[in-house]
N, C-alpha and C positions, 0 to 999 in steps of 0.2 A: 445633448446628444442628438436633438432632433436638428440642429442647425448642420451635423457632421451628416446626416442621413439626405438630409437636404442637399448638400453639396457633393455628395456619393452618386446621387440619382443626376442631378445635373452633370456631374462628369459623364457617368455611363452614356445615357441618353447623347452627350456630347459626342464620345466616342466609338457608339454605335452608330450614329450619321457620319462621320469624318470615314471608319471604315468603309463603309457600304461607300460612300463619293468616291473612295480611293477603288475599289474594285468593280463596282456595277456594269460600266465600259466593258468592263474585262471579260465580265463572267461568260458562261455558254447558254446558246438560247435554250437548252432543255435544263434545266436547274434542278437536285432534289429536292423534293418538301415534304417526304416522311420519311420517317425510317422505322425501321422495327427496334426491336427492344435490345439485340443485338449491336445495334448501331449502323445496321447496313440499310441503304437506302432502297426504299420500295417506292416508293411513288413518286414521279417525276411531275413537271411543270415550265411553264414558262417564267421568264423573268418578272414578271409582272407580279405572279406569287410570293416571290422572292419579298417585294415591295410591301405585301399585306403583312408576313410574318415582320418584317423591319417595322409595321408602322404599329403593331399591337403595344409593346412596350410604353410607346410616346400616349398611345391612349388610353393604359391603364395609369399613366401615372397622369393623367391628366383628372382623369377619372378618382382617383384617392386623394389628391390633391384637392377636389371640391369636398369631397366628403370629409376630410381631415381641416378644412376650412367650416365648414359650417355642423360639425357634431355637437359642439354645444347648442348649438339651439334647438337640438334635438327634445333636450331637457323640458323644451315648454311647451313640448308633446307627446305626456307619460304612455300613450298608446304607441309612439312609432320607439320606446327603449327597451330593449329584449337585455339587460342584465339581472344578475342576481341582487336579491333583496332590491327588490323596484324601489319599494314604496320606505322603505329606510333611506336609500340616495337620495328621492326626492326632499326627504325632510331638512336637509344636508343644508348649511349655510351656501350660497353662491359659488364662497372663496373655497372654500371644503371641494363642492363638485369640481369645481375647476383643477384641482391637482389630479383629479379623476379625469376626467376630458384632456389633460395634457401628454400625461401617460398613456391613455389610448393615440392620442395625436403621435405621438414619440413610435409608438409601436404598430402603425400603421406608413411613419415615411421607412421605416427600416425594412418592413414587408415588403414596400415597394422596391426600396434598395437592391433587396436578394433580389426578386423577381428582375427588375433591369441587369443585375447583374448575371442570371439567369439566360437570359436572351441574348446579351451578347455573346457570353459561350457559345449559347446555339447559332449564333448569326456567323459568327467566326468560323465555328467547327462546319457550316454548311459550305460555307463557300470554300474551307479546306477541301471538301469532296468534292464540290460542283468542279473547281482548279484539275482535279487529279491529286492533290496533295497528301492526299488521305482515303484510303478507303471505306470510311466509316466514321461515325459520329459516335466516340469513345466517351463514356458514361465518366471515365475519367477528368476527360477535359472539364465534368463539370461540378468535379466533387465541390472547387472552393464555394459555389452558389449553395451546393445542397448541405454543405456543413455549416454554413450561416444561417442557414434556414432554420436547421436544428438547434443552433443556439439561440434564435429566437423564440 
């Protein structure tokens, strides 16, 4: 599962830069960058903000990606592990911990997953508004992120 999460985040992230190349040229120099809860855009910006919310995604997965790389070695420093029954894991054979660390690994690339998949809703649905396309950044466009989220 973790190699299908893997290849979800490399698409998205794919996807999220081919958009943004395809409309950036395009967009208008005052850009939204909040909106209310509503969906309608409150706070304006330059393009350049545009560019900060586009680059958070590529940094958090960059970012879970270290951490999902070196969580086992976590283990050979019972101070920096915040789970339950510590000191029962610890006793744990190697190969034991390790289906432990794989499942957290598995259920951190799929967090990220949502999350990518997350942000390009909102990358999409913003420059829907910035176009004229849209008046608003519709809580809808982003059910399929947030019903993923829940079944994780």
């Amino acid at each position: 599962m973790k190699r299908l999460f893997d290849l979800a985040n490399a698409a998205l992230l794919f996807l999220t830069a081919l958009f943004v190349y395809a409309w950036y040229a395009k967009l208008p120099a005052r850009f939204p960058s909040h909106f209310d809860l509503a969906g309608n855009p409150d706070g304006w910006s330059g393009k350049g903000a545009f560019l900060v919310i586009v680059a958070v995604p590529f940094i958090l997965t960059i970012v879970f990606y270290v951490l999902i790389r070196f969580m086992p070695r976590l283990a050979g420093s019972p101070q920096r592990l915040n789970i339950p029954h510590k000191e029962e894991f610890l006793k744990l054979p190697a190969e034991k911990q390790m289906v432990y660390w794989a499942l957290l690994q598995e259920f951190f690339a799929g967090l990220i997953a949502v999350i990518n998949l997350l942000f390009y809703l909102i990358v999409r649905g913003t420059v829907r508004v910035a176009m004229g396309q849209a008046g608003l950044l519709a809580l809808s466009s982003m059910l399929p992120a947030l019903a993923a989220m829940a079944l994780l």
